[in-house]
Structure formats: C-alpha cells, structure tokens
ROZAKOL-568161 format. One record per residue (C-alpha): residue number from 1; x, y, z. Coordinates in Angstrom, 1 decimal, always signed. Example, Ala and Ser with C-alpha at 12.3 -4.5 7.8 and 13.67 -1.06 7.14 Angstrom:
REM residues 2
num_px_py_pz
1_+12.3_-4.5_+7.8;
2_+13.7_-1.1_+7.1;
END
This chain:
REM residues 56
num_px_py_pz
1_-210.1_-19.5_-90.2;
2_-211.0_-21.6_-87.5;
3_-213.7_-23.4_-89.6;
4_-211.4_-24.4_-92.6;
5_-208.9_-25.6_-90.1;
6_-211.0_-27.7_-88.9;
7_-212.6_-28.9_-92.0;
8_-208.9_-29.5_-93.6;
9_-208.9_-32.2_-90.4;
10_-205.7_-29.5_-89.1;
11_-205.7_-29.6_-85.1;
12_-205.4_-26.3_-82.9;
13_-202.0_-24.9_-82.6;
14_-200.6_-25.0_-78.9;
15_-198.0_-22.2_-77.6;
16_-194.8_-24.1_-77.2;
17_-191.3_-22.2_-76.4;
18_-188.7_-20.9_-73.3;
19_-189.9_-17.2_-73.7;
20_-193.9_-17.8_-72.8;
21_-193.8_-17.3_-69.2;
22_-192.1_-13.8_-69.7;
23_-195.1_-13.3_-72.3;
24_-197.7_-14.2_-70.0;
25_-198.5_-17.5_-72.2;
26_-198.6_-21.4_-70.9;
27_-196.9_-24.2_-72.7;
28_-199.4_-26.3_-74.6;
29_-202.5_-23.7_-74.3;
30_-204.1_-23.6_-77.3;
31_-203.6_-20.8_-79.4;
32_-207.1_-18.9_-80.1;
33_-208.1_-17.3_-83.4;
34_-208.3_-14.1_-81.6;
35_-204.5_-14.6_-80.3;
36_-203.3_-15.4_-84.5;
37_-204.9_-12.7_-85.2;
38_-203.2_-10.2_-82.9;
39_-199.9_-12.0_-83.6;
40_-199.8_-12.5_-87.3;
41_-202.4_-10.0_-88.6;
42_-201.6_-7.1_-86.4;
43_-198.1_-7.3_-85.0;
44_-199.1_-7.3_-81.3;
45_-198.9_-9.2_-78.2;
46_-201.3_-12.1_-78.9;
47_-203.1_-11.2_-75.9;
48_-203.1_-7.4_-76.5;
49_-206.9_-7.4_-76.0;
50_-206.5_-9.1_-72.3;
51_-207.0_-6.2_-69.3;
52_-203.3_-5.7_-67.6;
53_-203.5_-6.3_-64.4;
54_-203.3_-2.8_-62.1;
55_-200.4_-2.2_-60.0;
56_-200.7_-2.6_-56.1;
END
C-alpha cells in the first residue's frame, strides 16, 4: 500500500482525535502500514502487535 500511496503523490495519514491517549496513540504520529492493517484489515488495536507493558 505504502508504495502506491506514495506514487499517487497521497501523504502519510497522522492519528488525530480526543480518544488517542486512552488508546496509547499520539496526535499527529504517523499512522504505519502495519497499524492500517491491524485497524482496517483485522479489526484490532492498531498496535495489537506492540508488547504490553508488565504490571509492577
């Protein structure tokens, strides 16, 4: 994807919204392949593939 995107001349999509923090996502990050994938394709967190961090 990330190849005809940038063929087409389209920019990287950023995250942008008031929910990110609570999703563990930054404002104006740009959103991966990896992340669309997860979101879009699979239904899951768009960082489902990141280790969660143990508790203390």
């Amino acid at each position: 994807m990330d190849p005809a995107r940038k063929e087409a001349g389209v920019p990287s999509g950023v995250w942008m919204g008031r929910a990110l923090p609570q999703l563990g996502l930054v404002a104006g990050a740009r959103i991966t392949e990896e992340q669309m994938k997860n979101l879009f394709g699979e239904g899951i967190h768009p960082d489902a593939d990141r280790p969660v961090r143990s508790w203390p």
